[in-house]
GUZAVO-416409 format. One record per residue (C-alpha): residue number from 1; x, y, z. Coordinates in pm, 1 decimal, padded with zeros to 6 digits. Example, Ala and Ser with C-alpha at 12.3 -4.5 7.8 and 13.67 -1.06 7.14 Angstrom:
// GUZAVO-416409
<1, <01230.0, -00450.0, 00780.0>>,
<2, <01367.0, -00106.0, 00714.0>>,
***
This chain:
// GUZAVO-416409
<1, <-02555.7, 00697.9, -00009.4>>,
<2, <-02198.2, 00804.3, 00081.5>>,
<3, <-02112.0, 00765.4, 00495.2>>,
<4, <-01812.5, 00824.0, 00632.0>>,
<5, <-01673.0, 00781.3, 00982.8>>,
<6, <-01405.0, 00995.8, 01078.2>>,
<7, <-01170.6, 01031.6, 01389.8>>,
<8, <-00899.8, 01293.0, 01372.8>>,
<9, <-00613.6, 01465.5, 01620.4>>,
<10, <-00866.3, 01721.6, 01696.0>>,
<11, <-01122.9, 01457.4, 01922.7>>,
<12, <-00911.5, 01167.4, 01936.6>>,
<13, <-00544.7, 01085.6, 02116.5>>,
<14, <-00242.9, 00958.2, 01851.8>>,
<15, <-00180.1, 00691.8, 02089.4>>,
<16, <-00526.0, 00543.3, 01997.2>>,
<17, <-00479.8, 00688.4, 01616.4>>,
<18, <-00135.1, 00520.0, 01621.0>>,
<19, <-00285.2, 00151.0, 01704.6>>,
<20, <-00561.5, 00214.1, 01496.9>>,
<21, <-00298.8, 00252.6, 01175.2>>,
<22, <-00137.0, -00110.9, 01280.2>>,
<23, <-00465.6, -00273.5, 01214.9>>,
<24, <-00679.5, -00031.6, 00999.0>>,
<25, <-00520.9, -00248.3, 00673.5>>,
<26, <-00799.5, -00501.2, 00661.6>>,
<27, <-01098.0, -00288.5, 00784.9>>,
<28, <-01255.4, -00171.1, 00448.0>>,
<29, <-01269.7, -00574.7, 00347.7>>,
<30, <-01437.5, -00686.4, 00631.7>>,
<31, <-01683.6, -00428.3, 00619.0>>,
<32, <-01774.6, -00527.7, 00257.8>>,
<33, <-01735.2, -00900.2, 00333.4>>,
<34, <-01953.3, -00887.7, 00705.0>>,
<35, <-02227.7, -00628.9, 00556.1>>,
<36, <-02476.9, -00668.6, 00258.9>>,
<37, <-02558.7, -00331.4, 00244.7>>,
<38, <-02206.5, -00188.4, 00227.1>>,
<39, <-02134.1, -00141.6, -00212.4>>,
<40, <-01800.5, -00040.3, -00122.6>>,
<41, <-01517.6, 00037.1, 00138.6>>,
<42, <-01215.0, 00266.3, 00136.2>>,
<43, <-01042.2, 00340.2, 00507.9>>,
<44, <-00751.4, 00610.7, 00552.5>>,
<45, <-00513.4, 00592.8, 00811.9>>,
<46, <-00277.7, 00872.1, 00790.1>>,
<47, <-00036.0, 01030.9, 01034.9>>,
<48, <-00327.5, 01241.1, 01264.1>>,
<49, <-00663.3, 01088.3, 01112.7>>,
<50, <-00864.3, 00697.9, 01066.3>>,
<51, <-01162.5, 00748.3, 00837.9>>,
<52, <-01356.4, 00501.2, 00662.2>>,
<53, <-01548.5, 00588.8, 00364.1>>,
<54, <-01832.9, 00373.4, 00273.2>>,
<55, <-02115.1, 00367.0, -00025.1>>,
<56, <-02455.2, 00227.8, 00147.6>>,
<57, <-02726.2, 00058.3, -00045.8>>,
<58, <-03038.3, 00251.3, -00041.4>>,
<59, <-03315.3, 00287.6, 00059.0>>,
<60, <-03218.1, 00195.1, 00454.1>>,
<61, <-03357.6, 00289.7, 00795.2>>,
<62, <-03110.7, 00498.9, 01000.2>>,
<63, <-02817.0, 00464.7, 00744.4>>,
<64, <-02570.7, 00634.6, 00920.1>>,
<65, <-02615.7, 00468.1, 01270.2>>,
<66, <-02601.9, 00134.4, 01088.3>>,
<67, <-02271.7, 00200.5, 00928.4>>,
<68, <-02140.2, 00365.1, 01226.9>>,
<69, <-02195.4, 00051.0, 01400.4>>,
<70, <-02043.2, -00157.3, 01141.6>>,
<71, <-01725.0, 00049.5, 01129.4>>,
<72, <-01683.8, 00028.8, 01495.2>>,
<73, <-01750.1, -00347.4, 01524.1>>,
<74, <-01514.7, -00402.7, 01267.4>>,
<75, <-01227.7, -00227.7, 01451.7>>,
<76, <-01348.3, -00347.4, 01814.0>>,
<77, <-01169.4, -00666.6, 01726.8>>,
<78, <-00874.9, -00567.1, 01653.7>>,
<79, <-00853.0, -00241.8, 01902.2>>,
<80, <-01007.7, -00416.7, 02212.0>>,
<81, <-01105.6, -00072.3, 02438.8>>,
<82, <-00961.7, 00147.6, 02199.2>>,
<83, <-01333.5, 00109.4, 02030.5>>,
<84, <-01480.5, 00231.0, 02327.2>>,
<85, <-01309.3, 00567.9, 02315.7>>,
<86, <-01342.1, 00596.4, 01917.6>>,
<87, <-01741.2, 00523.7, 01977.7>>,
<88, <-01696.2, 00861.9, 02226.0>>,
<89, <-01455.8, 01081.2, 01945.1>>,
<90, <-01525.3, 00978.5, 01630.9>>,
<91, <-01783.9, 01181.5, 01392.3>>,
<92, <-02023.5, 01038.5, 01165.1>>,
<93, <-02092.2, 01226.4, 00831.8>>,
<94, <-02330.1, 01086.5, 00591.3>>,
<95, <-02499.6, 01233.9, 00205.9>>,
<96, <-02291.5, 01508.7, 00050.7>>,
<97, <-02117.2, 01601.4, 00350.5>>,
<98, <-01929.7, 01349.0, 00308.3>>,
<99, <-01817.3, 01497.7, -00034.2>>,
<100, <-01755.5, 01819.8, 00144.4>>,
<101, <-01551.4, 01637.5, 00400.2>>,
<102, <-01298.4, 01460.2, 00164.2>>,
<103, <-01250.1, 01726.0, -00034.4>>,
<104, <-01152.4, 01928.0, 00232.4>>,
<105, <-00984.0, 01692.3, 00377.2>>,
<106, <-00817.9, 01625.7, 00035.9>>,
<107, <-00693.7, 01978.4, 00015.7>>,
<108, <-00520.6, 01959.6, 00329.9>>,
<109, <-00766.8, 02212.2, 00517.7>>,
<110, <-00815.4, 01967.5, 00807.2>>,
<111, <-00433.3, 01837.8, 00865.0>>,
<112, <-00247.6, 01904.4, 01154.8>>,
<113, <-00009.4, 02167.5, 00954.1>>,
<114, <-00316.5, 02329.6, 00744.4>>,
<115, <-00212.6, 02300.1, 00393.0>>,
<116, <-00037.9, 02014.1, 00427.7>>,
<117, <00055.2, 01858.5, 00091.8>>,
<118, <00113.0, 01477.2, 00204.7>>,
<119, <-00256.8, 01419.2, 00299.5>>,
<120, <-00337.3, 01452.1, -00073.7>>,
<121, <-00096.7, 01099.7, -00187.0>>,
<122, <-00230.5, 00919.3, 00135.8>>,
<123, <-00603.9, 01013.1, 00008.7>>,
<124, <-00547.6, 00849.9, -00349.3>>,
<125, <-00305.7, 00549.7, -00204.9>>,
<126, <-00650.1, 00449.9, 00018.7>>,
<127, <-00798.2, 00432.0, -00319.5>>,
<128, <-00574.0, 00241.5, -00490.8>>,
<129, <-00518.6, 00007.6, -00180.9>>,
<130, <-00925.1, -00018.5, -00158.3>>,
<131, <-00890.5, -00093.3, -00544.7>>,
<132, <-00662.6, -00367.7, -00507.6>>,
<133, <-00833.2, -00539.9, -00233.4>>,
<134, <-01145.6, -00494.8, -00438.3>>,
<135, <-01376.6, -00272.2, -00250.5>>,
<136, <-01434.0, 00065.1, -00394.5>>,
<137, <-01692.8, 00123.3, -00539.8>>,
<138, <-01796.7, 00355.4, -00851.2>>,
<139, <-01969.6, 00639.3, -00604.3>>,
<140, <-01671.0, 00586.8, -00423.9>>,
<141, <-01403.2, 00599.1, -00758.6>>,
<142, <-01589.4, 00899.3, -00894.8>>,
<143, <-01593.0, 01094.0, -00537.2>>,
<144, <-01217.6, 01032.9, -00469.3>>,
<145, <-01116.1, 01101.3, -00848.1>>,
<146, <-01280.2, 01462.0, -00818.7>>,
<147, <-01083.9, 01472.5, -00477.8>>,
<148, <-00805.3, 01480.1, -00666.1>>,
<149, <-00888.4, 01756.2, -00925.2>>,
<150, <-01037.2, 01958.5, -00610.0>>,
<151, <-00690.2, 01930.2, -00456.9>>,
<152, <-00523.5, 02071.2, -00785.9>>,
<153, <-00738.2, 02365.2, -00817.7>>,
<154, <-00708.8, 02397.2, -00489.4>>,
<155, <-00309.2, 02483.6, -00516.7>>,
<156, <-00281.2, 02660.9, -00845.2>>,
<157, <-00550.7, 02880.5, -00675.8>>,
<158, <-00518.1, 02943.6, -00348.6>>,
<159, <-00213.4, 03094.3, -00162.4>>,
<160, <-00095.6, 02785.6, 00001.2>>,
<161, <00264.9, 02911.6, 00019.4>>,
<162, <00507.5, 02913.5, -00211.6>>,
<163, <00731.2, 02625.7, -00008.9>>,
<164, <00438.2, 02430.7, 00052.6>>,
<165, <00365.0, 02276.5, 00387.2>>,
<166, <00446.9, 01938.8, 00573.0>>,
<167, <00457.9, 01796.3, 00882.2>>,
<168, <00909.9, 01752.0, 00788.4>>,
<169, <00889.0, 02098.8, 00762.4>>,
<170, <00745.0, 02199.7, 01058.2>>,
<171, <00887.9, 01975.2, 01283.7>>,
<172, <01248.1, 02123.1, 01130.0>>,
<173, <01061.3, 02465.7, 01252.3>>,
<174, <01080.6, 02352.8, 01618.9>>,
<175, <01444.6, 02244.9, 01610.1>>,
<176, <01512.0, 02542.9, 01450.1>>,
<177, <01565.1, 02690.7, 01828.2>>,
<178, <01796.7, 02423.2, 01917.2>>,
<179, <02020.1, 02475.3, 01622.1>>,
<180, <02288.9, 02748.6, 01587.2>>,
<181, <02387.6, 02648.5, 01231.8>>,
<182, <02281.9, 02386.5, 01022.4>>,
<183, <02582.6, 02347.5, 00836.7>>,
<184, <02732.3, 02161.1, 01179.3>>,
<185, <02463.0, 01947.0, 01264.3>>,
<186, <02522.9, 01568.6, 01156.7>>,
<187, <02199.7, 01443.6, 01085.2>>,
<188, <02015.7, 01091.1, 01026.7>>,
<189, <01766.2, 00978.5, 00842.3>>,
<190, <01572.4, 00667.7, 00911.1>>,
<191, <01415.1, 00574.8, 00606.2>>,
<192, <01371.9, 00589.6, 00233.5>>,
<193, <00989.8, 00698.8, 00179.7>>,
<194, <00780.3, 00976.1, 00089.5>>,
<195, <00856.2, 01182.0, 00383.9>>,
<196, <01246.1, 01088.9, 00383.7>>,
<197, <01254.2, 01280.9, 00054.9>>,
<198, <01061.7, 01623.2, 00201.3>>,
<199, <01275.9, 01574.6, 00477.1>>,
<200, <01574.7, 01627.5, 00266.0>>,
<201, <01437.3, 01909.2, 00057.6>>,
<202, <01345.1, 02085.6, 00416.6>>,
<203, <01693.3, 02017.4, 00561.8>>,
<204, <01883.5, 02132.7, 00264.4>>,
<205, <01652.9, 02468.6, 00238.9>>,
<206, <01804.2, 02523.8, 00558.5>>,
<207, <02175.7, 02432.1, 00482.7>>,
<208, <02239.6, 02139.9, 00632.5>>,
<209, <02494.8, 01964.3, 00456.8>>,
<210, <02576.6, 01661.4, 00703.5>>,
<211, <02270.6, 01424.9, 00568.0>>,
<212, <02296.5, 01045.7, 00648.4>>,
<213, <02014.5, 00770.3, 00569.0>>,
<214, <01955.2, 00442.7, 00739.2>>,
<215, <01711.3, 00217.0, 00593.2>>,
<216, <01649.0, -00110.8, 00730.4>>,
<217, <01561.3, -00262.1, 00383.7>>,
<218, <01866.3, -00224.3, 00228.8>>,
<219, <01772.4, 00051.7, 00025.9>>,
<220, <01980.0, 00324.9, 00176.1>>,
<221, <02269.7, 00309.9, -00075.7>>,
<222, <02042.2, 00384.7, -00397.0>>,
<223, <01851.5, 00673.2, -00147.4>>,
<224, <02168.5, 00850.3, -00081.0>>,
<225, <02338.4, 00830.7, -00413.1>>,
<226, <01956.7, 00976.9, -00576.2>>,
<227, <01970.8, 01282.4, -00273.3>>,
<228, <02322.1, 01337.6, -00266.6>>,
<229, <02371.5, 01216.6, 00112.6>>,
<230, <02557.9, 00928.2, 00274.8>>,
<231, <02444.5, 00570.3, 00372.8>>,
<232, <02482.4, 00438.6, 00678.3>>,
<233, <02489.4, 00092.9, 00756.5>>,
<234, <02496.1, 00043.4, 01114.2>>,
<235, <02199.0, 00204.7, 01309.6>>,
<236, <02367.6, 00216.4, 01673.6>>,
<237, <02672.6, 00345.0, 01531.4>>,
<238, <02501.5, 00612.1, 01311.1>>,
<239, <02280.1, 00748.5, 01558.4>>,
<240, <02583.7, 00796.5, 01799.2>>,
<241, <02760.3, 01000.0, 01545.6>>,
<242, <02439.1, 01216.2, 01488.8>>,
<243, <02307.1, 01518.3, 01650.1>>,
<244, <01897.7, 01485.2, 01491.3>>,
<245, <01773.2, 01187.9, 01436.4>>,
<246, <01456.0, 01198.5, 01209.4>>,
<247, <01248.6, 00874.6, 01181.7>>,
<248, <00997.6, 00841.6, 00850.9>>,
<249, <00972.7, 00458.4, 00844.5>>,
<250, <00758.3, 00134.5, 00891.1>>,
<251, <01019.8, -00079.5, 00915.1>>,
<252, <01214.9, -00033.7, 01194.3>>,
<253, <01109.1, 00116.3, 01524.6>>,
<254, <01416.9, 00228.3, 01727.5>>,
<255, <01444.9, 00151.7, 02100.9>>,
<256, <01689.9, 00244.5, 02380.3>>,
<257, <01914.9, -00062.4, 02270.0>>,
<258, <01959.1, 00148.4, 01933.4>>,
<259, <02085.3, 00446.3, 02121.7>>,
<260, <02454.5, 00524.7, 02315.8>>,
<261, <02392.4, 00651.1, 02667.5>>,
<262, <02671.8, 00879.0, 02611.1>>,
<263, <02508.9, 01184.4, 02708.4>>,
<264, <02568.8, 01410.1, 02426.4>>,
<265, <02286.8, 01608.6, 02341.0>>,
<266, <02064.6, 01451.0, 02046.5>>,
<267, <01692.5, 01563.1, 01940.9>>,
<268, <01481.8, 01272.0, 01792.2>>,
<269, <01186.7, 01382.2, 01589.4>>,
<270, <00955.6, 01074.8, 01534.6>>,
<271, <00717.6, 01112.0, 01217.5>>,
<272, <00584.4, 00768.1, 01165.2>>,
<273, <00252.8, 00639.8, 01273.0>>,
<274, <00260.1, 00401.5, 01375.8>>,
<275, <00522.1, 00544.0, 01631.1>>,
<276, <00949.6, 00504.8, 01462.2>>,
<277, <01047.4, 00544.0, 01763.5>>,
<278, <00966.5, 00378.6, 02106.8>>,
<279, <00891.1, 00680.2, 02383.4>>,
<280, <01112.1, 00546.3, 02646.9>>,
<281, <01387.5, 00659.0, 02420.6>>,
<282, <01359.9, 01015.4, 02562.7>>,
<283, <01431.2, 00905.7, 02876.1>>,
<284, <01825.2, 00814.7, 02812.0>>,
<285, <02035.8, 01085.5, 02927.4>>,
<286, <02094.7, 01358.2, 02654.9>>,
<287, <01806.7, 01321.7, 02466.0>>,
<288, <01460.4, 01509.8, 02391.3>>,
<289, <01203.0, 01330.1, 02178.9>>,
<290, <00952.7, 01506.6, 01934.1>>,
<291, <00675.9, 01267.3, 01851.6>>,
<292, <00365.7, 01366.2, 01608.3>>,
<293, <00123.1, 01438.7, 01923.9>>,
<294, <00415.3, 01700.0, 02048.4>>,
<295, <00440.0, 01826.1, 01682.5>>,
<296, <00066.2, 01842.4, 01667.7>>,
<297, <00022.9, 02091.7, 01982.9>>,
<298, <00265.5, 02326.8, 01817.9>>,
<299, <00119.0, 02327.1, 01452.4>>,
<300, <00029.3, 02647.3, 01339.5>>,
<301, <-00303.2, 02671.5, 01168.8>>,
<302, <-00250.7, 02975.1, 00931.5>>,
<303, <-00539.7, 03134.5, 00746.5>>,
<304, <-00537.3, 02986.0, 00388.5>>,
<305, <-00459.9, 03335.6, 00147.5>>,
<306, <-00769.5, 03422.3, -00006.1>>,
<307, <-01003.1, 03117.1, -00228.5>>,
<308, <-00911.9, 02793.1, -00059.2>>,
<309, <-01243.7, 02669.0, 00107.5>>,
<310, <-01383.5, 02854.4, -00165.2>>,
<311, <-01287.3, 02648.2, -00447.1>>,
<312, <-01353.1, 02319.7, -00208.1>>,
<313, <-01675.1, 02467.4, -00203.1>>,
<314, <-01738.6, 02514.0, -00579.5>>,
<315, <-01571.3, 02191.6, -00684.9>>,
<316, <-01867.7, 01969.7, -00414.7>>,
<317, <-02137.5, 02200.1, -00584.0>>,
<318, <-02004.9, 02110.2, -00978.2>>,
<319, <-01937.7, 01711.3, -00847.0>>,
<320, <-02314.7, 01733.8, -00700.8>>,
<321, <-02487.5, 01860.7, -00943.9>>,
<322, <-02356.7, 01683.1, -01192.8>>,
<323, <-02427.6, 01359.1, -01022.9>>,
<324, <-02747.1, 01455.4, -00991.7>>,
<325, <-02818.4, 01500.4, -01313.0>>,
<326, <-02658.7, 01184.8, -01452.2>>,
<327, <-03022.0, 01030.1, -01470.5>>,
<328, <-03183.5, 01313.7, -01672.5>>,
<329, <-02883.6, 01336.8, -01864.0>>,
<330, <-02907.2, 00917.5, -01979.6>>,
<331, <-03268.4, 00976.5, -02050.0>>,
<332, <-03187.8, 01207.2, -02282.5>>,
<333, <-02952.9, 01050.8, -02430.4>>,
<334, <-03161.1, 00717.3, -02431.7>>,
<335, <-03424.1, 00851.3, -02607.4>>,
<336, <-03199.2, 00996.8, -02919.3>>,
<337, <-03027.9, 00649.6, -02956.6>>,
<338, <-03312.6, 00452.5, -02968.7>>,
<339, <-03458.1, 00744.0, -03218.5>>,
<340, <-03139.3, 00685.4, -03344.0>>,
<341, <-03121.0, 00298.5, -03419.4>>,
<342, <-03486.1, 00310.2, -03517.0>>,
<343, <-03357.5, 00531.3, -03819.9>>,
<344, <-03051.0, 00357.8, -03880.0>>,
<345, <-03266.3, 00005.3, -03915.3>>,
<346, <-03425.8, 00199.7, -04215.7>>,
<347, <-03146.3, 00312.5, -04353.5>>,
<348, <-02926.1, -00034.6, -04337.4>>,
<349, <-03274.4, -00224.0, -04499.1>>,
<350, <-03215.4, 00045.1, -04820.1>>,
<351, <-02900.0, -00043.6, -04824.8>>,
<352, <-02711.9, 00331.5, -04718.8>>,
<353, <-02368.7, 00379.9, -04679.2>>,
<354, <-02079.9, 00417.4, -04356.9>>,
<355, <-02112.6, 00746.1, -04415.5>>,
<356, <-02510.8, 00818.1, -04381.3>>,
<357, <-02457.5, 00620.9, -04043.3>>,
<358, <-02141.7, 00801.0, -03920.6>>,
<359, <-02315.9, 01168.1, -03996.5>>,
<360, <-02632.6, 01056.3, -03806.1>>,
<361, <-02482.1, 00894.9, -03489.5>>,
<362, <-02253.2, 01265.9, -03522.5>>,
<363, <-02608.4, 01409.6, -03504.9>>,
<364, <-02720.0, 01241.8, -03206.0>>,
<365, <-02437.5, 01361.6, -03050.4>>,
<366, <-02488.6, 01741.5, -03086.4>>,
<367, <-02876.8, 01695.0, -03035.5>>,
<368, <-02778.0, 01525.4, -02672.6>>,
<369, <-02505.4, 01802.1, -02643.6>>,
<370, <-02733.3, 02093.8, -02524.4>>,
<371, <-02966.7, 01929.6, -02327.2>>,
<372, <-02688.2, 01740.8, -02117.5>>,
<373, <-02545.3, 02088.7, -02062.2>>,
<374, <-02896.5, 02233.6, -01923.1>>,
<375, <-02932.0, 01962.6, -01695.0>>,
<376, <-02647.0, 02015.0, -01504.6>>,
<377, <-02726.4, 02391.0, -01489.2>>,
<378, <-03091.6, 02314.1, -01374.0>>,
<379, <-02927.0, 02095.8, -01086.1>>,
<380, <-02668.4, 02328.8, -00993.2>>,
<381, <-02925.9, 02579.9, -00948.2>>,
<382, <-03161.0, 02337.6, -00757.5>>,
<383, <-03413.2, 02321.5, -01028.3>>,
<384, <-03380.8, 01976.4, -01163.2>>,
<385, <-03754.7, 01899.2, -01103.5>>,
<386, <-03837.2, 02146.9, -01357.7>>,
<387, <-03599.0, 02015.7, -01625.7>>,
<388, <-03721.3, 01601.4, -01524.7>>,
<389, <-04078.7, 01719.2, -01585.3>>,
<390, <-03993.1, 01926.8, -01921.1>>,
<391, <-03838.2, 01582.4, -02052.5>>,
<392, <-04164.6, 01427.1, -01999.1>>,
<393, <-04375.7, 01699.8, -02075.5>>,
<394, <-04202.8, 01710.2, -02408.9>>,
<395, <-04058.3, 01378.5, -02493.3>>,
<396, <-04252.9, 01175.9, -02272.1>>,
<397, <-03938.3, 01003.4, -02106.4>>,
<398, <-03964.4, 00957.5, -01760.5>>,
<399, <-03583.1, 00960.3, -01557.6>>,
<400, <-03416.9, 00653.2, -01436.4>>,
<401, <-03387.7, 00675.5, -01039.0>>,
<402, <-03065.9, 00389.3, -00995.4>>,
<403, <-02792.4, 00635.4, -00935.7>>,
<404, <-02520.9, 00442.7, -00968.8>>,
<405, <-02648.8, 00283.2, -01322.9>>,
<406, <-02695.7, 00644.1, -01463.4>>,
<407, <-02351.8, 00764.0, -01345.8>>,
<408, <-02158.0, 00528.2, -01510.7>>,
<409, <-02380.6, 00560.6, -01796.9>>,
<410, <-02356.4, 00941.0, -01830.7>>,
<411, <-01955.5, 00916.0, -01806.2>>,
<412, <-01975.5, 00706.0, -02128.3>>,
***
């Protein structure tokens, strides 16, 4: 069973979402390490959203309140009352909701800026962090895999705009008021990641041509030579020659020492989570601070053009049924091979050839073809009963019920 606990900038303040991030790194091992029935753990913590995905043995009384529990206790050290008010906000999804839910969520149709295309390398990075600290599981792999492809049809389908959509991009949108003419705005850029590189592509869409980058790990020279802007070296001296200041880092988080009471006007738009830059900065004299919870009460939530929950929906139905037929599908399949091998122990006492046993293990393969094919069909239209009781009726095998065994065997 698939559970998922999910707190978002729609219930829950980016203060707590922000101290959530600093911790959230260890929070999918200690549920698998702390809980017998948790197969497998993979926790997001993105810009506006903390969700932890978990696979659940089965069978279990009250699943979901037993893993909702679990997440929360494995946060409340770390967060201290901040679990309190997550306990109030946070939503509980469990069963193929869950599916529906990081799909969606996948596709960028719950972000702050709908569309947005970041969400979809945060979603996979989860899985290859949960991967490499060894608790994904194959439920897990296979749901987050399809994810993926959901996300893909998703844009070559839908009308998700032709410039795509970001968080850089819209936060460029509300300076755009403040700025006569981009061409004469010095701007900074604090940090060399993901974002940093949007941020670029958003700035120079708009014709800004005074582009510096700061990076606090030394990587700032490489950056600028691969964007075509300039590296800066000294932070204080770079922000006082600047006009917008855009933060995209977890390195550095910039305070009032950082900045030049000088009381030139300077906008600071902070992107990071956990917070780049450290509120009381938009107190000094001159400046105005945009921070992700600002950004987030002025993000427009357009209507996706015409298929994009659509396609969501159609790629949970295909990734449903098709798990749900995985166990009809290896009984099928089961029963040719050992028909199979039965034949070919005939065949190897007379002494046949390769090629007797290459064009009967081809054979199995296009007698298992069709009936694979029908059982997804049957379970896409909610009649897999009918098909299960057809195999026995007619071949007398009865379907496995381990889920996870007959997934990975029907993928083979």
């Amino acid at each position: 069973m698939l559970f998922c606990l999910t707190a978002s900038h729609r219930n829950t303040e980016f203060d707590v979402l922000d101290r959530i991030s600093r911790v959230s790194e260890s929070t999918g091992a200690d549920l698998v390490a702390a809980h017998s029935f948790v197969r497998g753990a993979v926790v997001l913590s993105t810009c506006n959203r903390f969700e932890a995905y978990l696979e659940l043995d089965e069978p279990l009384a009250a699943p979901a309140t037993l893993a909702r529990e679990a997440v929360l206790e494995a946060l409340a050290g770390s967060i201290g009352d901040d679990a309190a008010l997550i306990r109030d906000s946070a939503e509980a999804i469990a069963g193929d909701d869950v599916v529906q839910h990081l799909f969606t969520v996948s596709s960028g149709l719950h972000s702050m800026v709908v569309g947005e295309e970041e969400i979809t390398g945060q979603v996979q990075r989860a899985l290859r962090d949960a991967r490499t600290a060894g608790t994904t599981s194959p439920a897990l792999e296979q749901a987050f895999q399809r994810a993926a492809h959901a996300t893909r049809e998703v844009r070559a389908t839908a009308d998700m705009g032709a410039a795509g959509r970001s968080l850089a991009r819209l936060a460029l949108d509300l300076a755009e008021s403040r700025v006569s003419d981009w061409a004469d705005v010095p701007v900074l850029l604090v940090g060399t990641g993901s974002y940093a590189a949007t941020t670029i592509a958003a700035l120079q869409a708009r014709g800004a041509t005074d582009v510096r980058v700061y990076s606090a790990t030394g990587r700032a020279q490489r950056f600028a030579a691969r964007y075509g802007v300039r590296a800066e070296s000294d932070l204080r001296e770079a922000i006082r020659a600047a006009r917008l200041v855009i933060t995209c880092t977890t390195r550095y988080v910039i305070t009032t020492d950082d900045v030049v009471a000088d009381a030139a006007p300077r906008l600071f738009v902070d992107l990071g989570l956990p917070r780049n830059i450290d509120p009381e900065v938009g107190t000094v004299d001159g400046v105005e601070l945009l921070d992700l919870e600002l950004i987030g009460r002025h993000a427009a939530l357009p209507e996706l053009g015409a298929g994009a929950h659509e396609v969501v929906g159609s790629a949970v139905a295909t990734f449903t049924a098709e798990r749900d037929a995985a166990p009809a599908i290896v009984a099928v399949r089961t029963h040719i091979q050992d028909a199979l091998e039965a034949e070919l122990g005939r065949l190897r006492t007379d002494g046949s050839d390769a090629r007797a046993e290459a064009a009967l293990r081809h054979l199995a393969g296009v007698l298992s073809h069709t009936p694979s094919v029908r059982a997804r069909e049957f379970a896409a239209a909610g009649r897999l009963g009918e098909f299960e009781a057809a195999l026995e009726t007619v071949f007398g095998v009865t379907v496995a019920t381990d889920r996870a065994a007959t997934q990975r065997d029907a993928a083979c």
